[in-house]
C-alpha positions in Angstrom: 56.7 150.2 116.2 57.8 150.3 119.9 60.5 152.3 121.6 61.4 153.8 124.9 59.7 156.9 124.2 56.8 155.2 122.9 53.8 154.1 125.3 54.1 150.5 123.9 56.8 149.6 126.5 54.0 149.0 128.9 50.8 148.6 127.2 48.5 145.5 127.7 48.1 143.0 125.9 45.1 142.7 126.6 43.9 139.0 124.3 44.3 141.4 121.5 47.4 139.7 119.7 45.8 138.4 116.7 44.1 142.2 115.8 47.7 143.9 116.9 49.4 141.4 114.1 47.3 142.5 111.6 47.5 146.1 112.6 51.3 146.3 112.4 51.7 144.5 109.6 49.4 147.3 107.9 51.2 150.0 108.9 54.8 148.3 108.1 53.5 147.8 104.7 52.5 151.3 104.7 56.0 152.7 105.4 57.3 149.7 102.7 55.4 151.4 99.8 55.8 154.8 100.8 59.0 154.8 100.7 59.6 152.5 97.4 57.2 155.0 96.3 59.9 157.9 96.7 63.1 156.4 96.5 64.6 153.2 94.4 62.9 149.9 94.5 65.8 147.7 95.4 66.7 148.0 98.8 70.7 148.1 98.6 69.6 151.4 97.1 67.3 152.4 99.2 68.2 153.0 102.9 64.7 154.1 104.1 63.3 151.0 102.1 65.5 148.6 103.5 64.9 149.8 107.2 60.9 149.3 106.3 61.8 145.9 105.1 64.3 144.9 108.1 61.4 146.1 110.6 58.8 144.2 108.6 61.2 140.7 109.3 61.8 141.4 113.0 57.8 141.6 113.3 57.5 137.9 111.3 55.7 139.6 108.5 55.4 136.8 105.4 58.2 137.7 102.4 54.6 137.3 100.4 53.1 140.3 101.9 56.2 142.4 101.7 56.7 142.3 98.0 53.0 143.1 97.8 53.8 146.4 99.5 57.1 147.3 97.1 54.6 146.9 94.0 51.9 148.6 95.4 54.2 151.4 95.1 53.9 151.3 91.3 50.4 149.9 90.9 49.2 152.8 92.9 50.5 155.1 91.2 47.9 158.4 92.2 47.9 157.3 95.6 50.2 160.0 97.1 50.8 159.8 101.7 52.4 162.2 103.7 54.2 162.4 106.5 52.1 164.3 109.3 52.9 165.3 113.1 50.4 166.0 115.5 51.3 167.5 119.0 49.1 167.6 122.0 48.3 167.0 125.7 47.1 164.0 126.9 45.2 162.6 130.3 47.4 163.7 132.9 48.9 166.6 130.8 51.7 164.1 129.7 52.8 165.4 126.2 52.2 163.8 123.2 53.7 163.6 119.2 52.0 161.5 116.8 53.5 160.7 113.4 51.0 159.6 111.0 50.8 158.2 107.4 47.9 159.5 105.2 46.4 160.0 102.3 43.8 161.8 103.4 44.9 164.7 106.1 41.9 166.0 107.0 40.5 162.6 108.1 43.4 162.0 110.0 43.9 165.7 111.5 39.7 164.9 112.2 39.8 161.7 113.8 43.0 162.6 115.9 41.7 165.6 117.2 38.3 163.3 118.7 40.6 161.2 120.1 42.3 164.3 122.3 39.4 165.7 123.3 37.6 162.4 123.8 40.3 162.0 126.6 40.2 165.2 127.8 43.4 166.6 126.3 44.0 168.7 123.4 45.9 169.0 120.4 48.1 171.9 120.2 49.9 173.7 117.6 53.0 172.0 116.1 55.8 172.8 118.8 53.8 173.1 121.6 54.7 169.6 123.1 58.0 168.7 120.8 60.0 170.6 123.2 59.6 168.9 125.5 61.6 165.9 123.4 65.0 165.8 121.2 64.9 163.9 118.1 67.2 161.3 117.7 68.5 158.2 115.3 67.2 155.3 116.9 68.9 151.6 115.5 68.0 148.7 117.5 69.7 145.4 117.3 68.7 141.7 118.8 71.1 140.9 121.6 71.4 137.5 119.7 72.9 138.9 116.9 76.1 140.2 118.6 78.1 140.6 121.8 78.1 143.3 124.1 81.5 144.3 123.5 82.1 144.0 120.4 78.6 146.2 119.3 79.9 148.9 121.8 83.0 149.1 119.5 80.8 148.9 116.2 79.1 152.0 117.4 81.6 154.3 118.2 83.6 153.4 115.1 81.0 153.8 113.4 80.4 157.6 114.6 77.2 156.7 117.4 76.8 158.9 120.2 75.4 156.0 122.5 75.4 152.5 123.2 72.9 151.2 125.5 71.9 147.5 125.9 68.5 146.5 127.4 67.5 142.9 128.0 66.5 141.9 124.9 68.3 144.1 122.5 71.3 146.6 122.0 70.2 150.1 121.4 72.5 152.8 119.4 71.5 156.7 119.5 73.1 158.8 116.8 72.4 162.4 115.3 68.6 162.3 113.1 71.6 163.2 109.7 73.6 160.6 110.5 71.5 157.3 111.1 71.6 156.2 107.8 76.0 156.6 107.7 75.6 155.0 111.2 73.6 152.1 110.2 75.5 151.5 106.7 79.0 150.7 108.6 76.9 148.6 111.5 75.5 146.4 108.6 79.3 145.5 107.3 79.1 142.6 110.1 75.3 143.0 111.2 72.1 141.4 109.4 69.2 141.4 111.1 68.1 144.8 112.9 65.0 145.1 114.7 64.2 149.1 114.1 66.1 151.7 112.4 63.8 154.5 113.5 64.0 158.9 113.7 62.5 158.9 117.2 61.5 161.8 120.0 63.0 160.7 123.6 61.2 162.7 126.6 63.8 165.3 128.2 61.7 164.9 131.0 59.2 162.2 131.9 55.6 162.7 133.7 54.9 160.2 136.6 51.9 158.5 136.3 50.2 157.3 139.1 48.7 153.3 139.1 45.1 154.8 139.5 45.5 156.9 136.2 47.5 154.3 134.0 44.5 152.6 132.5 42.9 156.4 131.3 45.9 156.9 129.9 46.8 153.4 128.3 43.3 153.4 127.1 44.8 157.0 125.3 47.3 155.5 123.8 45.7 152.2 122.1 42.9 154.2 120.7 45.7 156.5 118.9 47.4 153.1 117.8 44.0 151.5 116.4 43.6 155.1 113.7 45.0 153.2 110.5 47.0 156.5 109.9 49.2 156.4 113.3 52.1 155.2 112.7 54.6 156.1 115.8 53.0 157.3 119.6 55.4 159.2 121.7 55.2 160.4 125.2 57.1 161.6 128.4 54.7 159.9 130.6 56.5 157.4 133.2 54.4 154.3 134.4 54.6 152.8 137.8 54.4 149.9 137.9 
C-alpha cells in the first residue's frame, strides 16, 4: 500500500517490521474478499480481484492465506464493506484523503475523526482537501521484470499517459476509466506487477520542515495502524 502520494515513501521503520507484515497482509486480504465478494471469483474474470491478488504476491503474502480471503468472500456471506473517503487537514495543514475499508462506518468515521483532532487537524467535508489532488491509474511494475525501453513502448501502445521509472520499479499513469484496458494489454508480455492502484497525486506539495516530520510521521502511522485504513495520501513534502 505505498505510492508517491502516499506518506509511506518516507516513513520509519522504526523495529516495527514483524507488526507492519501482519498489518498489510490484513488489509490485502481485505481488498481480496471484497472484491471476490462483488465481482467473479476467478481472477482472469476479475480485474479488481486479480490486482488484489498480484499486490498480495509482491508483498510475499503465503498462496495459503490468499485463498482464505477468496472464500471468505462466500462464507461471509452478511458481512457487507464499503468503500469510504475521509478528507482533512493534518499537522502542518498538509492535506489529507483517506480511503478506508469497513464494515462498520461509524466506527471508522469515529476513530478517524480522534485521530485528526488528536493531531491537531480536522476532518473536513468530502472535497475540502481532494482538490488539492487529481485522481489517477496508478500500475507499478518491478524494474526486474522488463527493460526500460521496451516498458516505455508497452505504455504508450497500450494508451498510458506516462511512463516514469524510479530505482526500483517502472511506474505507468493512465486515466482512473482506463487502468483496467491499460493494464490488460501490459499483462500480454508482463506477469508480476507490484500495484495496480486508483491513486490521488498532490498538485501541489507542502514542505515540511525536519523539526516537524516526526509530528507528522507519527500522523500518518497512527492512520495506518486503524484496521479500516486502507490507502493514506498527502501533499506534504519531507526533507530530508
Amino acid at each position: 500500500m505505498a505510492g508517491h502520494s502516499h506518506w509511506a515513501g518516507i516513513k520509519h521503520k522504526k523495529g516495527k517490521a514483524d507488526k507492519q507484515r501482519s498489518k498489510i497482509f490484513s488489509k490485502l486480504s481485505k481488498e481480496i474478499t471484497v472484491a471476490a465478494k462483488l465481482g467473479d471469483k476467478d481472477p482472469t474474470m476479475n480485474p479488481r480481484l486479480r490486482s488484489a491478488i498480484q499486490a498480495a504476491r509482491s508483498a510475499n503474502m503465503p498462496k495459503d492465506n490468499i485463498e482464505r480471503a477468496i472464500d471468505k468472500s462466500s462464507i461471509n456471506t452478511e458481512l457487507n464493506f464499503e468503500n469510504l473517503r475521509y478528507e482533512g487537514f493534518g499537522p502542518e495543514n498538509v492535506a489529507v484523503i483517506v480511503e478506508a475499508l469497513t464494515d462498520n462506518k461509524n466506527r471508522t468515521a469515529s476513530n478517524i475523526r480522534t485521530i485528526f483532532q488528536k493531531a491537531g487537524g480536522s476532518l473536513g467535508t468530502k472535497g475540502s482537501a481532494s482538490h488539492n489532488f487529481n485522481q489517477l491509474g496508478i500500475i507499478k511494475i518491478d524494474k526486474k521484470e522488463i527493460s526500460d525501453e521496451r516498458i516505455f513502448e508497452l505504455a504508450i501502445e497500450a494508451g498510458a499517459d506516462e511512463c516514469k521509472t524510479n530505482n526500483d520499479f517502472h511506474e505507468i499513469q493512465c486515466p482512473v476509466n482506463e487502468i483496467y484496458n491499460v493494464k490488460r494489454d501490459l499483462e500480454k508480455e508482463i506477469t508480476n506487477f507490484i500495484s495496480t492502484e486508483i491513486e490521488w497525486m498532490p498538485l501541489n506539495n507542502v514542505k515540511i520542515s525536519k523539526e516537524k516530520n516526526e509530528d507528522l510521521i507519527n500522523f500518518f502511522e497512527t492512520l495506518e495502524e486503524d484496521d479500516d485504513v486502507q490507502n493514506i495520501y498527502s501533499n506534504a513534502e519531507f526533507k530530508r
